[in-house]
C-alpha positions as a Markdown table, in Angstrom:
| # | Residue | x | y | z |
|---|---|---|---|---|
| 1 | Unk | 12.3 | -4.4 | 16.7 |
| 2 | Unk | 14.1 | -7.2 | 18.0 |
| 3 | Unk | 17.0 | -5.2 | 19.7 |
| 4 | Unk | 13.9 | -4.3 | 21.8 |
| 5 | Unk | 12.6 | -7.7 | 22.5 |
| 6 | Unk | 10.1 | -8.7 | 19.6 |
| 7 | Unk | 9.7 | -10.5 | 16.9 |
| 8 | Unk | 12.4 | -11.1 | 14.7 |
| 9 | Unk | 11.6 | -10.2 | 11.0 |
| 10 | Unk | 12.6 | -10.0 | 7.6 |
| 11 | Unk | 13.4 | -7.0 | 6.2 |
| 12 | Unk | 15.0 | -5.6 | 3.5 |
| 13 | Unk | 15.3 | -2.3 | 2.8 |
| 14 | Unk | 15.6 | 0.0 | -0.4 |
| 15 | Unk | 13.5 | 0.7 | -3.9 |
| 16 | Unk | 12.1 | -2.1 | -5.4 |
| 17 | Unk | 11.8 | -0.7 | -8.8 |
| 18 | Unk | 15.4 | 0.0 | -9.1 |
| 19 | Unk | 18.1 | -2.4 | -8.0 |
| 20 | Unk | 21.2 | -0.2 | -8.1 |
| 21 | Unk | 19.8 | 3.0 | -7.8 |
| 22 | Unk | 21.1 | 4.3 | -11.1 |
| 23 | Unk | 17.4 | 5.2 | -12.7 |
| 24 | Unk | 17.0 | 7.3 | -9.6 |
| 25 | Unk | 17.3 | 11.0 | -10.5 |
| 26 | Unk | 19.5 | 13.2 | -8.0 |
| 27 | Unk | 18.2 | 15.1 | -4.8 |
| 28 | Unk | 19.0 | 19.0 | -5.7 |
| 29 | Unk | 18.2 | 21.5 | -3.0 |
| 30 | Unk | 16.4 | 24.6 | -4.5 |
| 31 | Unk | 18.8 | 27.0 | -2.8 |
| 32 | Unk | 21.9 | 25.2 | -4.3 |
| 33 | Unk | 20.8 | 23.9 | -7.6 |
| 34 | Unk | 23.2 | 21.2 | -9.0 |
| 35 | Unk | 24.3 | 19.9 | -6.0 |
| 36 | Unk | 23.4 | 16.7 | -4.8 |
| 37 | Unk | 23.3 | 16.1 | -1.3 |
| 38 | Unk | 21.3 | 14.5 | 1.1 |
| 39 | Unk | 18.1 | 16.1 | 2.3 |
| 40 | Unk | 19.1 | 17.4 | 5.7 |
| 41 | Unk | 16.8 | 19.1 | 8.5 |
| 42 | Unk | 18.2 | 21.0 | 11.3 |
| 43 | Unk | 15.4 | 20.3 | 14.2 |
| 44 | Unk | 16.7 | 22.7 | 15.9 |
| 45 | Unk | 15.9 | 25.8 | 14.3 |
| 46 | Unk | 13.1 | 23.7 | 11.5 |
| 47 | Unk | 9.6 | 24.4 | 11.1 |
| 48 | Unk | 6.7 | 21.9 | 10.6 |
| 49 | Unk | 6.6 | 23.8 | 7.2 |
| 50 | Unk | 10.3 | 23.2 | 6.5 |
| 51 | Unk | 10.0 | 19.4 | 7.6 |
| 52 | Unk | 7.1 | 19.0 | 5.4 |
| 53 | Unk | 9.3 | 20.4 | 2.2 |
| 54 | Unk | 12.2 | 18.8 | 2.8 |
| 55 | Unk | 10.4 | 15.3 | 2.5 |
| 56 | Unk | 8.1 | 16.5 | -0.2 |
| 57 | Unk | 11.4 | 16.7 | -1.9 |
| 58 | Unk | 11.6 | 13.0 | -2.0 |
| 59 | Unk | 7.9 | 12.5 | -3.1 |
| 60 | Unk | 6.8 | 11.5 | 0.9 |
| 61 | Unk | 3.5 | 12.9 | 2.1 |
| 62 | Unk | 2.8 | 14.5 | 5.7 |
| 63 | Unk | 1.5 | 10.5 | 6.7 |
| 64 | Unk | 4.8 | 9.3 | 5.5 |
| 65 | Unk | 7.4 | 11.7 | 6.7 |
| 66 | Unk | 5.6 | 11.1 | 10.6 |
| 67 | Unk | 5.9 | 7.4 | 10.3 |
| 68 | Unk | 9.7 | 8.3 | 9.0 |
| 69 | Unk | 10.7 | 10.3 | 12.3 |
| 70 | Unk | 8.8 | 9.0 | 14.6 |
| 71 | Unk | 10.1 | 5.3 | 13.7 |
| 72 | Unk | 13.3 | 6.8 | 13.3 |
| 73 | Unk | 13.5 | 8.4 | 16.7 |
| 74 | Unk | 12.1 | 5.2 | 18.2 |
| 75 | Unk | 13.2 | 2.6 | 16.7 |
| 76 | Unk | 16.4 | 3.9 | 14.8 |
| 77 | Unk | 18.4 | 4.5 | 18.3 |
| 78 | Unk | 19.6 | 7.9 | 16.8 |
| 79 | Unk | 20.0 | 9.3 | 19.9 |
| 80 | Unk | 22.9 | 6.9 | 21.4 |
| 81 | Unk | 22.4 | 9.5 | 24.6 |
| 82 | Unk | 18.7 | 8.2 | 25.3 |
């Protein structure tokens, strides 16, 4: 936000319930059980319905996941090209 020219603010990021992260249980991908990895979506080849499980994955709802990749995209600067 304030690479961008507003506010600056405080932020910190992370679970507040867990400080670590060591109560969290592992993301496993149906297709590859007991493997943790990183939810990953190819948006080039990904359907709405494929976005939308991926996130469920990590408990996020159809509200949540937009607000994830649209502020992502827009403030995240993911896309060092744009």
């Amino acid at each position: 936000i304030e690479s961008m020219g507003g506010p600056r603010i405080s932020f910190c990021g992370g679970r507040i319930d867990d400080v670590d992260g060591n109560e969290s249980l592992p993301l496993e991908d149906d297709d590859a059980p007991g493997k943790n990895h990183l939810i990953y979506v190819d948006a080039g080849n990904a359907t709405g319905q494929d976005v939308r499980q991926a996130f469920a994955k990590m408990g996020f709802g159809d509200k949540e996941t937009v607000a994830l990749v649209a502020g992502g995209h827009t403030f995240g600067k993911c896309h060092s090209s744009r």
